[in-house]
Structures are given as structure tokens and as C-alpha cells.
Backbone as a ProteinNet text record, in pm:
[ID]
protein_1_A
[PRIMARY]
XXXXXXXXXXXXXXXXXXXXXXXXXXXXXXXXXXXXXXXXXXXXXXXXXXXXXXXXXXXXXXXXXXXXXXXXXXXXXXXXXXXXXXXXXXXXXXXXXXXXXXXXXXXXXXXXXXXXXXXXXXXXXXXXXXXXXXX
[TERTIARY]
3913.8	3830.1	3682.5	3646.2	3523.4	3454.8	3555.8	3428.3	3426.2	3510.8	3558.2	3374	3358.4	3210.3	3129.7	3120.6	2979.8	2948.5	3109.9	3043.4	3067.9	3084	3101.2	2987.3	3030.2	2924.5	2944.4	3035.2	3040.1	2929.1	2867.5	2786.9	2690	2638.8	2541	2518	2597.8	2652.8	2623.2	2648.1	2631.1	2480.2	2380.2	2244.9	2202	2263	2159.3	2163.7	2320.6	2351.8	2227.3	2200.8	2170.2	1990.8	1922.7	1807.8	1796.4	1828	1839.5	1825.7	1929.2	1905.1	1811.6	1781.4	1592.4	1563.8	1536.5	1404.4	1417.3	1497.9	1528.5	1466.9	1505.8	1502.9	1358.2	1269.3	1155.2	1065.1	1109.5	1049.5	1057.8	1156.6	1218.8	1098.4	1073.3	992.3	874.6	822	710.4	668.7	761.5	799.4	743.7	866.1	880.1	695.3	633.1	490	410.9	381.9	327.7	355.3	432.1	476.6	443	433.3	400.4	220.6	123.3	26.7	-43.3	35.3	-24.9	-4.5	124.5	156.8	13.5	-17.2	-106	-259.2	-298	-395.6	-422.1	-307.1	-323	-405	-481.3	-522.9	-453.7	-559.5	-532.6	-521.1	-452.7	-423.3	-406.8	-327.2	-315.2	-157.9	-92.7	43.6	65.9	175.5	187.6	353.5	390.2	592.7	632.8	701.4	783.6	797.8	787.3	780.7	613.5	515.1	354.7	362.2	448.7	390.3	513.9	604.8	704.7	632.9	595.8	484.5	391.9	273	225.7	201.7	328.3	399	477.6	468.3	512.5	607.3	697	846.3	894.2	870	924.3	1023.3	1115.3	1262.2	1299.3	1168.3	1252.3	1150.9	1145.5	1146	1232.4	1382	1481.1	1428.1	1383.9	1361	1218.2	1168.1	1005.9	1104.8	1162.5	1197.9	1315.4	1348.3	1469.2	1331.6	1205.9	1142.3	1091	1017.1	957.1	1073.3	1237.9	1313.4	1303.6	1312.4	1267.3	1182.9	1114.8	996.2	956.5	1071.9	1103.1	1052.1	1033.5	963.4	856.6	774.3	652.9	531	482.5	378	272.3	242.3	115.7	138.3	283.9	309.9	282.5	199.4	212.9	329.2	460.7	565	555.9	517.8	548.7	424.9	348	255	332.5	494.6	534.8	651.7	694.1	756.9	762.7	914.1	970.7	849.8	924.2	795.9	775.9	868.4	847.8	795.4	763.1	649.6	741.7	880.2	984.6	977.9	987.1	1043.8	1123.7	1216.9	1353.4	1336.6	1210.9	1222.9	1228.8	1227.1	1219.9	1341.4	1488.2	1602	1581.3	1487.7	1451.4	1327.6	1288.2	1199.3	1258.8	1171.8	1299.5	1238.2	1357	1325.7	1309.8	1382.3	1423.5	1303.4	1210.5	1055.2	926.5	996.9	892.6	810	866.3	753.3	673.1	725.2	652.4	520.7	538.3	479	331.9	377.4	285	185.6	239	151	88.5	113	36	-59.3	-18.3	-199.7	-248.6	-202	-344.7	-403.2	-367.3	-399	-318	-203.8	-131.4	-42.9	-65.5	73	202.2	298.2	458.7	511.6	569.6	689.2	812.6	937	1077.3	1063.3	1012.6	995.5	974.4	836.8	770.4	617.6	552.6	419.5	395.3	287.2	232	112.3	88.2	-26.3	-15.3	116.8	125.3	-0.9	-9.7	-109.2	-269.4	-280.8	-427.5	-418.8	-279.1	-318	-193.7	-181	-99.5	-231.7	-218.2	-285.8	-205.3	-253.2	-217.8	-300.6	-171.5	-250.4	-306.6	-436.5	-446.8	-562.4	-657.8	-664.4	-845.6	-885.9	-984.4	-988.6	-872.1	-835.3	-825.3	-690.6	-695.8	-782.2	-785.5	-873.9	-821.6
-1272.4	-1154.2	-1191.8	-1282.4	-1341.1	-1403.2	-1453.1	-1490.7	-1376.7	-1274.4	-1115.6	-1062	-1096.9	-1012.2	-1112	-1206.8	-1336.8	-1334.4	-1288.1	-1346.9	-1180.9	-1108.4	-981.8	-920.7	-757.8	-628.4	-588.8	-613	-539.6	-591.6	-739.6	-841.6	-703.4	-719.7	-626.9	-471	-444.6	-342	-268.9	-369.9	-377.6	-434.7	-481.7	-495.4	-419	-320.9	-210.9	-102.3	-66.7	33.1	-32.1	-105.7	-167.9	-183.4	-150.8	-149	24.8	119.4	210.3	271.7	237.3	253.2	242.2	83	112.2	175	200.1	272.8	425.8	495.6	608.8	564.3	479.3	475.6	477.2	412.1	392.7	505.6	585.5	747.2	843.6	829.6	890.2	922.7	788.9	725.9	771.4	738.5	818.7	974.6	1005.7	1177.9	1226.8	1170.3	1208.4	1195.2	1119.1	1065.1	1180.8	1222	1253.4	1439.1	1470.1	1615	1632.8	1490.5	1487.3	1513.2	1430.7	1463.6	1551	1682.9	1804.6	1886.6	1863.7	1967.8	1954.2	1787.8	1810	1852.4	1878.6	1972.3	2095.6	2165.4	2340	2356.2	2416.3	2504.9	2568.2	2586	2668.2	2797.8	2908.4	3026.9	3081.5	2975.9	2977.5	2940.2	2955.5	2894.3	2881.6	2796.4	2752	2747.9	2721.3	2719.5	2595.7	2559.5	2504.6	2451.9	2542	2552.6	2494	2536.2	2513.4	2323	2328.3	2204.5	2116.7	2128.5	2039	2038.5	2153.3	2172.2	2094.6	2096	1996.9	1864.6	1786.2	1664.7	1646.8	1734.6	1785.4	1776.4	1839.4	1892	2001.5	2092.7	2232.3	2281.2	2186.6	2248.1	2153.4	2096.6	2006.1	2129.8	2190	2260.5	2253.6	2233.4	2232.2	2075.8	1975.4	1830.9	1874.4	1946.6	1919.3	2007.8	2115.1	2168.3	2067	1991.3	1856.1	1767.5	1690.9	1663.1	1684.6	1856.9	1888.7	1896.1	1913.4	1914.6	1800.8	1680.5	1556.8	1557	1653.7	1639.9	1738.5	1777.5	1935.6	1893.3	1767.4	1663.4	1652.2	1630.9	1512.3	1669.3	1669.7	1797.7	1786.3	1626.3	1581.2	1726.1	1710.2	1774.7	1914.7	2004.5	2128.8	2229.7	2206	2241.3	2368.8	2457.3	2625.5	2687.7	2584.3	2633.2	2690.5	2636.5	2614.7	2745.8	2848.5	2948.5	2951.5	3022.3	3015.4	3139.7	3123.9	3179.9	3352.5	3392.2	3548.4	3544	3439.5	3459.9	3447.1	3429.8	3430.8	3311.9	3323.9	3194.3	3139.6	3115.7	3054.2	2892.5	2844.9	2694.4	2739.3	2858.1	2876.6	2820.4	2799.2	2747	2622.4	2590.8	2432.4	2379.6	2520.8	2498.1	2495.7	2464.1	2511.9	2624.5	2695.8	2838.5	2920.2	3083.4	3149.6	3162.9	3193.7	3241	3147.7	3038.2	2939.6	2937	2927.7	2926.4	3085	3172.8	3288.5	3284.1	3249	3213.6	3142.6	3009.7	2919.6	2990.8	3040	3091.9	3238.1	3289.2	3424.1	3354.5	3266	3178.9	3160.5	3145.3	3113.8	3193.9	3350.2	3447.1	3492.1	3472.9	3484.2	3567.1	3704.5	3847.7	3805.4	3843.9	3787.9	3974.3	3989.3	4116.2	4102.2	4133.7	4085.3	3904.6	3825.7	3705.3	3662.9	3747.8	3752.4	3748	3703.8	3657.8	3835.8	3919.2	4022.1	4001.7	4072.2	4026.5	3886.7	3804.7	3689.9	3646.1	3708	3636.3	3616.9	3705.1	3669.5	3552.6	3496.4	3386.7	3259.2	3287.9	3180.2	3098.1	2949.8	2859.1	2787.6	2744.6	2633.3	2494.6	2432.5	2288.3	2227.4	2191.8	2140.3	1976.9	1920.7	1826.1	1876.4	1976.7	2045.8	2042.4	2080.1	2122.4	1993	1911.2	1755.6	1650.5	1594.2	1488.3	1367.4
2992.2	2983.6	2972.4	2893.8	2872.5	3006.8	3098.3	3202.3	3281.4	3316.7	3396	3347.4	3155.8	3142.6	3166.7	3191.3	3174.6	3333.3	3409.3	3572	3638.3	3595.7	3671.6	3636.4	3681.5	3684.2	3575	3458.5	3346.7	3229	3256.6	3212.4	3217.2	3358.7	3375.9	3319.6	3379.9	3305.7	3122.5	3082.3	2971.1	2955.2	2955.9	2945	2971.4	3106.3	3162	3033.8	2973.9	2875.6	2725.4	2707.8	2627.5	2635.7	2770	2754.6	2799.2	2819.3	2811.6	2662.2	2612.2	2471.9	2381.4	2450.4	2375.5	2382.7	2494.5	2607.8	2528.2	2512.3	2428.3	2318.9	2239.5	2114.3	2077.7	2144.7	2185	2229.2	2331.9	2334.5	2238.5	2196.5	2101	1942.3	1932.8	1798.5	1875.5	1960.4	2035.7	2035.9	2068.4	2041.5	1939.5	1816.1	1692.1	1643.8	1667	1622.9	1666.1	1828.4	1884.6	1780.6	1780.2	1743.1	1575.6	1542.8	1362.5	1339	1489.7	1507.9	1518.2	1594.8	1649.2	1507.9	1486.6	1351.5	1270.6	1236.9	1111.5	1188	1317.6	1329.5	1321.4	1330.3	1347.8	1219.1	1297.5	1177	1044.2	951.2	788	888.5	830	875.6	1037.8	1110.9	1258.1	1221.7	1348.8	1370	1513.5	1542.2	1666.7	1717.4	1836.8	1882.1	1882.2	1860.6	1906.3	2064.7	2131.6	2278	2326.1	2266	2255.7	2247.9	2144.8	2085.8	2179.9	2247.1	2361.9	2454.9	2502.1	2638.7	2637.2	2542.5	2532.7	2561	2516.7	2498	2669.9	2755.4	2866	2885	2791.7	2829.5	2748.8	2806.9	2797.9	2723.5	2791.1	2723.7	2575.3	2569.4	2399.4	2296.9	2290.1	2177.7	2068.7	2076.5	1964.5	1861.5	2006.1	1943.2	1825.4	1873.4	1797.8	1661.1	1651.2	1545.2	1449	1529.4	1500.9	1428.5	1495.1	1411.3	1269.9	1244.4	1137.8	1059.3	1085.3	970.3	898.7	972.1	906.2	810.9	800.9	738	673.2	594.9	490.8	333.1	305.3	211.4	229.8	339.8	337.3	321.2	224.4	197.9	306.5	360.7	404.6	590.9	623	749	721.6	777	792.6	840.2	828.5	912.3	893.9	797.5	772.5	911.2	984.3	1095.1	1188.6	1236.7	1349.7	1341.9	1462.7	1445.6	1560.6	1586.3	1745	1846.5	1924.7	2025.5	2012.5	1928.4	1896.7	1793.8	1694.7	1582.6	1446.8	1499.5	1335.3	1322.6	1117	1090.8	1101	1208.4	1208.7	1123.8	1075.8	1025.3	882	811.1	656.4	614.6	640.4	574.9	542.8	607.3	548.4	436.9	372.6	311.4	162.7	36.6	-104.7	-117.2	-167.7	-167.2	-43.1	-78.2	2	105.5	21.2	88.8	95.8	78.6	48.9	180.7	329.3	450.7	464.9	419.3	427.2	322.1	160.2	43.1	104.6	193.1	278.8	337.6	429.7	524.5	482.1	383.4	373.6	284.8	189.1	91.7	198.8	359.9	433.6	502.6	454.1	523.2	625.1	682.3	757.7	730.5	793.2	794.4	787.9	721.6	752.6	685.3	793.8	742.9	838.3	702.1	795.5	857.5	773.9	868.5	1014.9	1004.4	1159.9	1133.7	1203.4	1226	1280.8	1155	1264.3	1332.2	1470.8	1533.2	1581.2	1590.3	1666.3	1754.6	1856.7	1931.8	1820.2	1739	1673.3	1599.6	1514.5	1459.5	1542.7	1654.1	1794	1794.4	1730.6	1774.8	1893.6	2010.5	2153.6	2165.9	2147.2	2131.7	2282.8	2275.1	2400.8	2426.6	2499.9	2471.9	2394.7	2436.2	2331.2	2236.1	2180.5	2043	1930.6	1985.8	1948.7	1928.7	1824.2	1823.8	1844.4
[MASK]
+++++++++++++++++++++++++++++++++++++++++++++++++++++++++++++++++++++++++++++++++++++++++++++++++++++++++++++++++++++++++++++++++++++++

């Protein structure tokens, strides 16, 4: 079996599965960085999507990943995560905060409307990250 992997395609095979994996593992950690960045710019009393902040990063459809990020980061005070709310303006990220109301609590000290766990007037405090905005 041992020379079948040392002299065949499964040799290969197996390196290719194996630098792939980096290569993920590696974007991945990239990602995760890039989405920890934007969070800590938004603005005091602004908020931003999920979808805003994948787009960005130019991919659209990882929105679930950027919300997969800030859970990571339901601890670290330094991250702004109570900024970020799905694209209709709800908190769908509050279950991860302590306490029932703790992302609503957040964002109204910064001036920010919340009724029924919804951003009112969404578009007035919808911050969009762009390369303006970023430092």
C-alpha cells in the first residue's frame, strides 16, 4: 500500500487536499481579521449589515461568515459587535450578547432608536463601509 501512495496519484492527491486546506485556513484567518477591522470603525451611533460588511470584503453571500466572526467575539469589549444588524435593521446578533437586551441597551447609549428589536429610521443611522470611510 505504501509504495501504491509514494508512487501513485493518491501521493498527489493527498498534498493537493493538504495545501488546499491551508490555503482556506489561511483566507479564512484573513477574513476573520479583515471583518474584526471594519467592525471597530463604524461609527458611535451608526450601524452597519452583515451583508455591507461581506460586500465589502467582496463577497456577498458570506454575510452568515462575518456574523460567524463577531460571535467569536461576544467577549472582546474592544469589537463593536452590537454596530452590526441584518439588512432589515433587526438585531438578530442580540442572543449573543449577556443579557436579554444587552445589544439594544448598546446602541440606544449611542443614540440609536431600537423598538421591537429593529433599528428605526434604518437608513439614517446605516453606516457603508467603503475605502473613504476606512483608514
Amino acid at each position: 500500500m505504501f509504495r501504491f501512495f509514494f508512487k501513485g496519484s493518491l501521493f498527489y492527491f493527498y498534498v493537493l487536499i493538504v495545501y488546499f486546506i491551508n490555503l482556506l485556513m489561511f483566507l479564512t484567518k484573513n477574513f476573520y481579521q479583515k471583518v474584526l477591522q471594519i467592525v471597530k470603525q463604524i461609527p458611535v451611533g451608526k450601524v452597519t449589515t452583515y451583508g455591507h460588511i461581506a460586500a465589502y470584503l467582496g463577497n456577498k453571500r458570506s454575510a452568515r461568515m462575518v456574523g460567524w466572526v463577531l460571535n467569536q467575539q461576544k467577549y472582546n469589549r474592544d469589537i463593536p459587535a452590537h454596530r452590526v444588524v441584518n439588512r432589515k435593521g433587526l438585531l438578530t446578533g442580540k442572543i449573543h450578547f449577556e443579557g436579554q437586551n444587552m445589544m439594544q441597551n448598546l446602541l440606544e447609549s449611542e443614540g440609536v432608536k431600537v423598538i421591537d428589536n429593529q433599528v428605526v429610521d434604518f437608513e439614517k443611522y446605516l453606516w457603508i463601509p467603503d475605502d473613504d470611510k476606512l483608514i
